[in-house]
C-alpha positions as CSV (number, residue, x, y, z in Angstrom):
1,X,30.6,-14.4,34.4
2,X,30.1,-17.6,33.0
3,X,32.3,-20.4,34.9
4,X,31.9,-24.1,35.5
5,X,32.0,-25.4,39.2
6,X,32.6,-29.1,39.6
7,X,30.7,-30.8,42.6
8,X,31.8,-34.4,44.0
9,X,29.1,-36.8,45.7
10,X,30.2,-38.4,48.5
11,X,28.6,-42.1,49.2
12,X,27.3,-42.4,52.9
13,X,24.8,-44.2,54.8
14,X,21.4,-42.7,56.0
15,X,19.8,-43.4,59.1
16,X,17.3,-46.0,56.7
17,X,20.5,-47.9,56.3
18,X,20.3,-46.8,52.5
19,X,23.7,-45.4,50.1
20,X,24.0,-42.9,48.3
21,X,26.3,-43.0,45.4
22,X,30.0,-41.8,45.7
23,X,32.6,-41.1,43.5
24,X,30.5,-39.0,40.8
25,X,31.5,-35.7,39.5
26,X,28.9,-32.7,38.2
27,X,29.4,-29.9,36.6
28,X,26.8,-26.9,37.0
29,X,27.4,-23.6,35.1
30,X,27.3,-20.7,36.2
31,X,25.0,-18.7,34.2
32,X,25.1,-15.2,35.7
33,X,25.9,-12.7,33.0
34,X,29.0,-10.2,32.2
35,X,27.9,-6.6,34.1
36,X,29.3,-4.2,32.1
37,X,28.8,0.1,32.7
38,X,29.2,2.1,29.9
39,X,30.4,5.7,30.5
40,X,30.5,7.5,27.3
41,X,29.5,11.5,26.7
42,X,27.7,10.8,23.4
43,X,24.6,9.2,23.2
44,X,25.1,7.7,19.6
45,X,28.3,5.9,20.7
46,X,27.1,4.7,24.0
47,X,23.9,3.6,22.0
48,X,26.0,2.3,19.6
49,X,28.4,0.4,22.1
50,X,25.8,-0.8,24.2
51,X,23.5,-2.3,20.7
52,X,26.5,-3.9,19.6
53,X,27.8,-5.6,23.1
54,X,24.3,-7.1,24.6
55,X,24.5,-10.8,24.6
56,X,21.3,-11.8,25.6
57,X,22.3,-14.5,29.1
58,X,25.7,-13.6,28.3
59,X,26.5,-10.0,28.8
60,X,24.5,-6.9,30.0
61,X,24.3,-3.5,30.5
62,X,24.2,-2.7,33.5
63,X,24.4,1.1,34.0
64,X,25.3,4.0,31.7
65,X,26.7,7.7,32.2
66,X,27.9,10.6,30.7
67,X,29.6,12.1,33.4
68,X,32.5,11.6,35.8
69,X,29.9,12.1,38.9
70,X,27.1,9.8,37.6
71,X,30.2,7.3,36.6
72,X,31.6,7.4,40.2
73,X,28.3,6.8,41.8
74,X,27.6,3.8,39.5
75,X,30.3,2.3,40.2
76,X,30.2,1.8,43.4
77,X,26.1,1.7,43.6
78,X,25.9,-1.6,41.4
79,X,28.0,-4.5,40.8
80,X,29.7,-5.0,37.5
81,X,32.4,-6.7,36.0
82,X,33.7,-4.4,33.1
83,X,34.0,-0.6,32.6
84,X,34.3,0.8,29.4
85,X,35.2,4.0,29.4
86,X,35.7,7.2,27.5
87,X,38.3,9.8,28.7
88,X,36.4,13.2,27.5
89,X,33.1,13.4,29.7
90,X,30.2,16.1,29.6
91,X,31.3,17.3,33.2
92,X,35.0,15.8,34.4
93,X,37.2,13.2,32.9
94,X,37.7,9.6,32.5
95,X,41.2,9.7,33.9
96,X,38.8,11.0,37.6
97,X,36.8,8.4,37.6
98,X,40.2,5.9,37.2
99,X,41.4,7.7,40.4
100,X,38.2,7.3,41.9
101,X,38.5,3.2,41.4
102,X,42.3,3.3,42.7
103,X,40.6,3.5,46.5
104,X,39.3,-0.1,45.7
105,X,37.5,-2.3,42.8
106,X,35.6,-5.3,42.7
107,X,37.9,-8.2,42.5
108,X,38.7,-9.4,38.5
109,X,37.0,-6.8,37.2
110,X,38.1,-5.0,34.0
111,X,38.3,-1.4,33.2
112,X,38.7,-0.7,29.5
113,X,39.5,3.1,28.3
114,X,37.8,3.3,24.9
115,X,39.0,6.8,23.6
116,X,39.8,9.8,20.3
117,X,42.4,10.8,22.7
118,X,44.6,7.7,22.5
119,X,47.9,9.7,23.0
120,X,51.0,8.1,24.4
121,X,50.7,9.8,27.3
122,X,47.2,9.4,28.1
123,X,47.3,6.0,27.5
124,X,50.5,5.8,30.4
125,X,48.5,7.5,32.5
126,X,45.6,5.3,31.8
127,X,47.3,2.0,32.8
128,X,49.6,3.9,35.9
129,X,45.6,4.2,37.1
130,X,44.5,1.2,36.8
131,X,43.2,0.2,33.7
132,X,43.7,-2.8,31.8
133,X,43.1,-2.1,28.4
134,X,43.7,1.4,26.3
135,X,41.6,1.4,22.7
136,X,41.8,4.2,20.1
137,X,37.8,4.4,19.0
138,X,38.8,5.1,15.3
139,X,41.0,1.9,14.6
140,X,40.5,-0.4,17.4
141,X,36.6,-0.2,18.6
142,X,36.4,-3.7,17.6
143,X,39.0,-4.6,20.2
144,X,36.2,-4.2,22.9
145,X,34.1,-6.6,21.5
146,X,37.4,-8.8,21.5
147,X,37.7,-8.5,25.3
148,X,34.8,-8.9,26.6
149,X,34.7,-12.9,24.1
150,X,37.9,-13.5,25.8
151,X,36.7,-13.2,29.6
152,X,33.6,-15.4,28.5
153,X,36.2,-17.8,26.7
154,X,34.2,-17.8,23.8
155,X,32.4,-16.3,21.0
156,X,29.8,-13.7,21.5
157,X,26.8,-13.9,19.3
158,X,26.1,-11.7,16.2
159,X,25.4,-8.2,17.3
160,X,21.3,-7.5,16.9
């Protein structure tokens, strides 16, 4: 994720007698890119998700699946930063693979349940497990795109 960190210079003496300066502030960014996992049982959507996410230094892709055993094992296999995930699943479910990250998640990450099955009650039973975001893909598919700007604090770049 990209964040600023602010250093302070301290003046002190050497052993040559010289000083350095004090009082000065720097800021470095941080430069490491979003991870984000894509697990999504159609090819044409995760293409399509994954085309229209990439920011190049910004955000990446750092895993895909189609399934809730190839989701579980990414997750805890690589580090990421934001899930997005579909409920229906070639072999299990989305709502699994949300138990699965109830034992324990990396720390700030996001978990966002892109879905056709945006019921009432799969979406309370999405957020009971954990995630922090619920998106219908027929009217709100955008709305990912809209998430992952706001945890970089700005824009993203044209998709590609």
């Amino acid at each position: 994720m990209d964040s600023k960190v602010a250093i302070a210079l301290v003046s002190f003496a050497d052993h040559s007698g010289s000083t350095r300066r004090s009082g000065e502030v720097a800021t470095v960014e941080n430069t490491n890119p979003l991870r984000v996992l894509l697990v999504e049982d159609s090819p044409l959507i995760r293409e399509r998700l994954a085309e229209s996410l990439v920011d190049p230094g910004r955000i990446e892709i750092v895993g895909q699946a189609d399934a809730e055993d190839t989701a579980i094992s990414l997750l805890s296999d690589r580090p990421w930063d934001v899930l997005v995930l579909d409920l229906q699943l070639k072999r299990g479910t989305g709502l699994a693979v949300l138990r699965a990250l109830v034992a324990g998640r990396p720390p700030g990450s996001k978990v966002i349940v892109l879905t056709n099955y945006a019921f009432p009650q799969y979406r309370a039973k999405s957020l009971a497990l954990g995630a922090d975001f619920f998106f219908d893909k027929a009217r709100e598919y955008h709305r990912v795109r809209d998430v992952l700007e706001g945890i970089l604090g700005a824009p993203m770049s044209a998709p590609g």
